[in-house]
C-alpha positions in Angstrom: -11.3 4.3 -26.3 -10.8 7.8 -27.1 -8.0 9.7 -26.0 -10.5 11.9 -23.6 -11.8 9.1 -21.9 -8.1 7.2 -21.3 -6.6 10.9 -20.1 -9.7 10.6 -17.7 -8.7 7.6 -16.6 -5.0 8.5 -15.9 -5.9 11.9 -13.9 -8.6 9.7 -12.2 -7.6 10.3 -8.0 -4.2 12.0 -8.7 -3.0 14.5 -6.2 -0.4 16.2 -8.7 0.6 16.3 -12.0 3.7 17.9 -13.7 4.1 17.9 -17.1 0.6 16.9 -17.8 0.7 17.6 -21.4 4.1 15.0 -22.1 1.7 12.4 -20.8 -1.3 13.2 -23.5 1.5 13.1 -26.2 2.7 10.3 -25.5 -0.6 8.6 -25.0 -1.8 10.3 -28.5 1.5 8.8 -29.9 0.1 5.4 -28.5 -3.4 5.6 -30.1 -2.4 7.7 -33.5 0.7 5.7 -34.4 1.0 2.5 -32.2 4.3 3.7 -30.1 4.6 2.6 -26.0 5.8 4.9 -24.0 8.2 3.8 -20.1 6.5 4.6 -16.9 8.3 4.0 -14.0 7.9 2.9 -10.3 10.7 2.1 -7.7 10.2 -0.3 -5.1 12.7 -0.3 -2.2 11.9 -4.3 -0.9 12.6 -3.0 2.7 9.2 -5.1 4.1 8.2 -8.4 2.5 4.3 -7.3 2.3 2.7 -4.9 0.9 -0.8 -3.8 2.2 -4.2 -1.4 0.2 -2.2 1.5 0.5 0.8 0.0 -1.6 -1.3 -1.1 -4.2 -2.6 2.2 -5.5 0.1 3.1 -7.6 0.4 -0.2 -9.1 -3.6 0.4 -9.7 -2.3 3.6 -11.9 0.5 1.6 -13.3 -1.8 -0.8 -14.6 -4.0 2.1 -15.7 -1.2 2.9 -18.1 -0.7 -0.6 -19.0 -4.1 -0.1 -20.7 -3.2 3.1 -22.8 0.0 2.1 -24.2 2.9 2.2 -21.3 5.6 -0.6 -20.8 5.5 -0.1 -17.0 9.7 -0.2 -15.7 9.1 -2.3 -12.0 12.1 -1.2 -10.5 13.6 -3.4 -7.6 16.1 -1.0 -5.4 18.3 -3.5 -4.5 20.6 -1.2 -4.2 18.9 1.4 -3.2 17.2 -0.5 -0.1 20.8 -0.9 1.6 20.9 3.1 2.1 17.2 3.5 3.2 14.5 5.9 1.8 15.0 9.1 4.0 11.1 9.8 3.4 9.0 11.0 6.4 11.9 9.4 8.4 12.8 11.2 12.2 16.5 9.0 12.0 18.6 7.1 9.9 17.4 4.2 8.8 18.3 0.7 9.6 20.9 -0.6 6.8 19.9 -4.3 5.2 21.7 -7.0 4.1 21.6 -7.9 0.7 19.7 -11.5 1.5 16.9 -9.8 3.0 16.2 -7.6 0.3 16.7 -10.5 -2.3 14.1 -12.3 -0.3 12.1 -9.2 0.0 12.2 -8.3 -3.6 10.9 -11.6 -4.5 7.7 -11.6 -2.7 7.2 -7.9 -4.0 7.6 -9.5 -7.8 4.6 -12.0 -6.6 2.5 -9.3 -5.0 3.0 -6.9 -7.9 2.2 -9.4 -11.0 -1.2 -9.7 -9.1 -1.8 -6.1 -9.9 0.1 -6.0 -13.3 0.7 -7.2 -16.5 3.7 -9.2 -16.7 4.1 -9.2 -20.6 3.7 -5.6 -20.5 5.9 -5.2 -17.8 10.2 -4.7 -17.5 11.1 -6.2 -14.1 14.5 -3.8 -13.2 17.5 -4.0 -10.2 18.8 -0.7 -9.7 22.4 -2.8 -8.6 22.5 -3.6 -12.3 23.7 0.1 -13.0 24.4 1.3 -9.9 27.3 -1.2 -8.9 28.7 -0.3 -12.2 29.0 3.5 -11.3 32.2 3.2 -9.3 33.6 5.8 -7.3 34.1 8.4 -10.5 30.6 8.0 -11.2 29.5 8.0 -7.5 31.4 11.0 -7.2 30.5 13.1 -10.7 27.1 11.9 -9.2 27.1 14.3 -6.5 27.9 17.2 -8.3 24.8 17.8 -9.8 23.2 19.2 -6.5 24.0 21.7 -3.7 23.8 20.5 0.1 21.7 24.0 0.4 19.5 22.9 -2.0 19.4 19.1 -0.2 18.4 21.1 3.2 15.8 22.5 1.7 13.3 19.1 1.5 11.2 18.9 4.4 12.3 15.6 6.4 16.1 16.7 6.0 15.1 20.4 7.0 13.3 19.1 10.2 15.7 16.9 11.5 18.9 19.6 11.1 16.8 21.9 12.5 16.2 19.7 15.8 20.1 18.6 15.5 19.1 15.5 14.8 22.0 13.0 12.6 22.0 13.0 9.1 24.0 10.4 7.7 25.7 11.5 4.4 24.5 8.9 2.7 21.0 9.5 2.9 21.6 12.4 1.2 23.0 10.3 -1.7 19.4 8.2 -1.4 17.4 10.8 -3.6 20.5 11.6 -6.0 20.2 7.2 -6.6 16.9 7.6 -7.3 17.0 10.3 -9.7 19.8 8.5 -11.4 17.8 5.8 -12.2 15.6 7.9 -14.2 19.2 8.3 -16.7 20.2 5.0 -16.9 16.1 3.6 -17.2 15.4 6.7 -19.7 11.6 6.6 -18.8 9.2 8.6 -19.7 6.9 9.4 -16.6 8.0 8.2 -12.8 5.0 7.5 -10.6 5.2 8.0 -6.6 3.3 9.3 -3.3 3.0 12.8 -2.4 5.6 11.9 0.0 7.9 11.1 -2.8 8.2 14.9 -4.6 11.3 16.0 -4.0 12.6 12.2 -5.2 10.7 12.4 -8.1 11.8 15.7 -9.3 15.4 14.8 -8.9 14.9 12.7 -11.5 14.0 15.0 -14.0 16.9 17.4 -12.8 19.0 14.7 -13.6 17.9 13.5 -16.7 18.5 17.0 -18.3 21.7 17.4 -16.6 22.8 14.2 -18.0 21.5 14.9 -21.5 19.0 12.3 -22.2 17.2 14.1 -24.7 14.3 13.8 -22.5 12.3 15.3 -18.3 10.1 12.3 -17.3 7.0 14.1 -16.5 5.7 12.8 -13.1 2.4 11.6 -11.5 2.1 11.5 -8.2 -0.8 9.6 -5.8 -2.5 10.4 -2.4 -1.8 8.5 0.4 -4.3 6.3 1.0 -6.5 6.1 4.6 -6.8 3.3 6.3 -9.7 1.1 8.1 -10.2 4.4 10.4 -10.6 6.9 7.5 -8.2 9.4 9.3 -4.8 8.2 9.7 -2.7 6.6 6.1 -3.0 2.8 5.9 -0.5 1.4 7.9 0.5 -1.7 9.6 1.7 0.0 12.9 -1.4 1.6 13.3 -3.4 -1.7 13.1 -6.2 0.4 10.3 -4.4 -1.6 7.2 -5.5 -4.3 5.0 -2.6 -6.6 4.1 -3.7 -7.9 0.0 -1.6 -11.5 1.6 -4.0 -11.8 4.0 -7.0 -14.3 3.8 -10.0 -13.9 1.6 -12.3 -13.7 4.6 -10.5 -11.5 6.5 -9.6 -9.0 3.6 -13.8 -9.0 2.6 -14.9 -8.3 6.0 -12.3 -5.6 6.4 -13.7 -4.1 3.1 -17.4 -4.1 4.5 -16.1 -2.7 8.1 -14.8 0.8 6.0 -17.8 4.0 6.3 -20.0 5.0 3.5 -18.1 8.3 3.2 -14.7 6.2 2.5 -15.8 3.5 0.7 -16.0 6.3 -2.5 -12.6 7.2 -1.8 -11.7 3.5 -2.0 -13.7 3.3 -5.2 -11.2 5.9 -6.8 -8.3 4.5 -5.5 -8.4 1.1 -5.9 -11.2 -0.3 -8.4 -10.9 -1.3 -11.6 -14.9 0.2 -12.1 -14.6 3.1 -14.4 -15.8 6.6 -13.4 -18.9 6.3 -15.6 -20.0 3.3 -13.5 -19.0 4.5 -10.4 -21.1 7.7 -11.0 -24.0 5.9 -11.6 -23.5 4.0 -8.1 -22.8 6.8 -6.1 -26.4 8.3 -7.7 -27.9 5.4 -6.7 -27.2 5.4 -3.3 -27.9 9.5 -3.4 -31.3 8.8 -5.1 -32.1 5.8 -2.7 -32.0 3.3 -5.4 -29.1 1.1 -4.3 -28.3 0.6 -0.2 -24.6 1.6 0.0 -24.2 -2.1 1.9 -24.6 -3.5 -1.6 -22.0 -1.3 -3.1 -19.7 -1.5 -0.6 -20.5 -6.0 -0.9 -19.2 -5.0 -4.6 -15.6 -3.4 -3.7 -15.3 -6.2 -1.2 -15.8 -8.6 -3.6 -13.3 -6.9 -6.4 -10.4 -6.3 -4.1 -10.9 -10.0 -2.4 -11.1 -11.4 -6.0 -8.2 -9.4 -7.0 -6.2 -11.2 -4.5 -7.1 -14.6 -4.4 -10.2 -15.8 -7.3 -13.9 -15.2 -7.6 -14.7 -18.8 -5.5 -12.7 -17.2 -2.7 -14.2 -14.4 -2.9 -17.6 -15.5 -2.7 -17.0 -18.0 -0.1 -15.6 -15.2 1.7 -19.2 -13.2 1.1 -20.7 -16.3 2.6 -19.3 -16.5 5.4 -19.1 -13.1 6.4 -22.7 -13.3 6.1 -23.3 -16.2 8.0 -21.5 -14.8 11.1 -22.4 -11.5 11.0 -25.5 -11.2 9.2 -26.8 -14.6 10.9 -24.7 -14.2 14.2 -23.1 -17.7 13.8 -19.3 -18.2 14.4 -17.3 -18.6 12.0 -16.1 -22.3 10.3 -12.2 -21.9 11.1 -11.6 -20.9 14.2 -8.0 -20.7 15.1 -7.1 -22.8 18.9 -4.7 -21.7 21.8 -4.1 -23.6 24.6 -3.6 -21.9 28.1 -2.7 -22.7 31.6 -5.5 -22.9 34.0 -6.2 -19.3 35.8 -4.8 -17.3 32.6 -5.8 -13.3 33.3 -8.1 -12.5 30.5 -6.5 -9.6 29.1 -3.4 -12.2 28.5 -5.1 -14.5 27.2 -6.6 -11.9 24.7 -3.2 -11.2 23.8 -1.4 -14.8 23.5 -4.3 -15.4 21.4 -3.6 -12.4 19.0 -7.0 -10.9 19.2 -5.2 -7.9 21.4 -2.0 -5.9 20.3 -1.4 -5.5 24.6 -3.1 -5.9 27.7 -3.6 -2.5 27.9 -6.0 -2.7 25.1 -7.1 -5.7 25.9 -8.8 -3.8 29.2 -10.0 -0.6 27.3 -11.7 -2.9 24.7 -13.5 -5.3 27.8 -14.5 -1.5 29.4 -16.4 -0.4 26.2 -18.1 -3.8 25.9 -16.1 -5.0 22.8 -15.0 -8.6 24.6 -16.9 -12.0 24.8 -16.9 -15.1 25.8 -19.2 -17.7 24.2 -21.1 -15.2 22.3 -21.8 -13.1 26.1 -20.5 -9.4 26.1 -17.7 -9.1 29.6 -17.1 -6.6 31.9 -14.5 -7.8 34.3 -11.2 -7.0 33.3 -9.5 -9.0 36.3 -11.5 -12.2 35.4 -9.2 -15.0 35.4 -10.2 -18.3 33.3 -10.8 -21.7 34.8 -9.6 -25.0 33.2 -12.1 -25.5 29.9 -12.9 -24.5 26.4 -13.6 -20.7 25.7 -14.6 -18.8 22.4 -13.1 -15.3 22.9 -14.5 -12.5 20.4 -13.2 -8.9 20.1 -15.3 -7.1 18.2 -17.6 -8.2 15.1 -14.6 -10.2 12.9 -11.6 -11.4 15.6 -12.5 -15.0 16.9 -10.2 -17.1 19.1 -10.9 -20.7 20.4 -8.8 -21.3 24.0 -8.8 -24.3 25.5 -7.4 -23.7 29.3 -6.1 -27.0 31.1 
C-alpha cells in the first residue's frame, strides 16, 4: 500500500489532527526503511465493559497497527484511583485498587478482540507513577499554572457555578501527560473530549526534554442507537460488544440509513474505496440499504464473537422479524398471581421503570402473545404470558 492510500486510511473519520505531518514521517519511515513508530491510548478501567462507542479508537489503533505502529495500551491503574475529570459536573468517586485490577483485566480481553496482541505493549501507569514519590509528584506540578488549569472547559464551568474541585483532579491531566515522558510515544490517540489531556502531554514531553511532541489524533464521539445523543449505557441507545450475537446484529439492523454510513466510517474494517462503491449503490438504486446495513451487522457481530455466530444471529433475526416468529431463547420470570403489568414489564427487564413501561403500552409498543395492549392498569391472572416491547425485547412470565 502506498503511503497515500495508508495516510487515507489514518485521517479516515478524524475530528482533529495536530501535527499531521510527524505522523506521515513517521509512516514514510515505516514503508521507506522498515522503522515502527509508538502510538498511544490510555484506558482508565473505571467500568468493566466497554460498548461501540469505546471501540473506535481501538478501530484507529489497529489502523496504525497496519502501517507500522507498536500500539502502547496503557492501563491507568493509577490513574483510575483519581478519576478522569472529563465532562464531569463533581468529583468523581475514588476506586479501590481491586476493582480496577478486575476492571483492567476484562478491558485487556475486550481490547485483544480489536487489536493485535504481538503488535501491541500492554502498560500500567503504577509502574512509573508509584515510582515518582513526593519530589517527583511535586516537580510534577510545576510545569503548569492553576490559571492556565481554569482555563479547560469542565474545570472553568464548575468554578464558575462554585462548584468543588478537588485538588487532585487537577493533578489527573498533569498524570496523563506524564505518561507521555516516561512511555516516549510518538502519537496519543483520544476523544474530542480528551484535548486539553492530550496536549498536556506534549507540553510535557518538551518540558521534560524527550527529544520528541507526540503529535495527536483525536476521534468523534460516536452516536448511539438514536443517532442524536453519544452512545451511552445511561441513555439505553448503546451497543455493549459483550453482549450476545443476536442482540448486538439486531441492534445493528435497528440503526437509520443516514447513520448506518457514519457507522461505516467509524467502525468497519471495509476500506473507503469499498464503502464508496456501496454508498453509490444504494444512491443509484442498485443495492437496498437493508443489505448494506445486513453487512455491518454481520462484521461488528463477527468481530465480537465468530462468523457461525454471526450468521446464526442473521438467521434468527430474520426468522422473528422478517417471518414474525418468536424467538428460540426466550428468557422466563416467574410472577405472583395479579402482577400490575407495567411491573411485570420491569421485573422482567424489558422496561428501565414503570413509568416507561406505561408510555410504551400508550404508543402501542407492548404485547402479550403477539396482540398489541392498551391498558396500562391491566393486572395478570395466574398462567403463561409472552411479553414483547417493541420489535427485539422478548420476555416469557409464568404468573402462579
Amino acid at each position: 500500500m502506498g503511503i497515500a492510500k495508508a495516510m487515507a486510511e489514518i485521517e479516515r473519520g478524524t475530528a482533529e489532527i495536530i501535527d499531521l505531518e510527524r505522523i506521515e514521517t513517521l509512516v514514510t519511515r515505516y514503508y521507506n526503511e522498515g522503522e515502527t513508530y509508538r502510538v498511544k491510548l490510555g484506558l482508565d478501567p473505571t467500568a468493566p465493559d466497554l460498548h461501540l462507542g469505546h471501540t473506535v479508537i481501538l478501530q484507529k489503533l489497529s489502523v496504525f497497527q497496519k502501517h507500522g505502529a507498536i500500539v502502547q495500551l496503557l492501563i491507568g491503574d493509577f490513574t483510575a484511583m483519581i478519576g478522569d475529570p472529563t465532562g464531569k459536573n463533581e468529583t468523581r468517586k475514588v476506586l479501590d485498587r481491586d476493582t480496577v485490577k478486575e476492571n483492567a483485566k476484562t478491558y485487556q480481553e475486550q481490547a485483544f478482540k480489536i487489536l493485535d496482541p504481538d503488535k501491541t505493549e500492554l502498560m500500567f501507569n503504577s509502574t512509573w507513577l508509584d515510582a515518582l514519590g513526593a519530589d517527583g509528584m511535586i516537580q510534577l506540578t510545576t510545569q503548569y499554572n492553576v490559571a492556565r488549569m481554569l482555563e479547560r472547559d469542565d474545570f472553568e464551568k464548575r468554578y464558575k457555578a462554585g462548584q468543588s474541585i478537588a485538588v487532585s483532579e487537577f493533578l489527573y491531566p498533569l498524570l496523563q501527560g506524564y505518561d507521555s515522558v516516561a512511555m516516549e510515544c510518538d502519537i496519543e490517540l483520544g476523544g474530542t473530549d480528551q484535548k486539553f489531556n492530550l496536549l498536556m502531554g506534549r507540553h510535557l514531553q518538551r518540558n521534560y526534554n524527550v527529544g520528541k511532541e507526540q503529535a495527536v489524533l483525536m476521534m468523534p464521539i460516536l452516536e448511539g442507537l438514536d443517532g442524536v445523543q453519544k452512545m451511552s449505557k445511561s441513555l439505553g441507545n448503546y451497543i455493549g460488544i459483550a453482549e450476545e450475537a443476536n442482540t448486538i446484529y439486531a441492534k445493528v439492523l435497528s440503526i437509520s440509513d443516514t447513520l448506518m454510513w457514519r457507522y461505516y466510517e467509524l467502525l468497519s474494517n471495509r476500506s473507503l474505496t469499498e464503502i464508496a462503491e456501496l454508498r453509490r449503490g444504494v444512491e443509484d438504486g442498485n443495492i437496498h440499504p437493508k443489505k448494506v446495513k445486513e453487512m455491518l451487522a454481520l462484521e461488528i457481530t463477527t468481530r465480537f464473537h465468530d462468523e457461525a455466530a454471526a450468521k446464526d444471529a442473521q438467521a434468527e433475526f430474520n426468522k422473528v422479524f422478517a417471518a414474525n416468529q418468536l424467538p428460540t431463547d426466550i428468557p422466563e420470570f416467574a410472577a405472583e398471581e395479579g402482577i400490575w403489568i407495567c411491573k411485570a414489564l420491569v421485573d422482567a427487564g424489558l422496561e428501565p421503570s414503570t413509568s416507561q413501561a406505561r408510555r410504551d403500552i400508550q404508543q402501542n409498543a407492548v404485547s402479550i402473545d403477539q396482540k398489541k395492549i392498551g391498558d396500562v392498569k391491566l393486572n395478570l391472572e395466574a398462567g403463561e404470558y409472552i411479553l414483547q416491547v417493541g420489535k427485539r425485547k422478548f420476555a416469557k412470565v409464568k404468573v402462579g
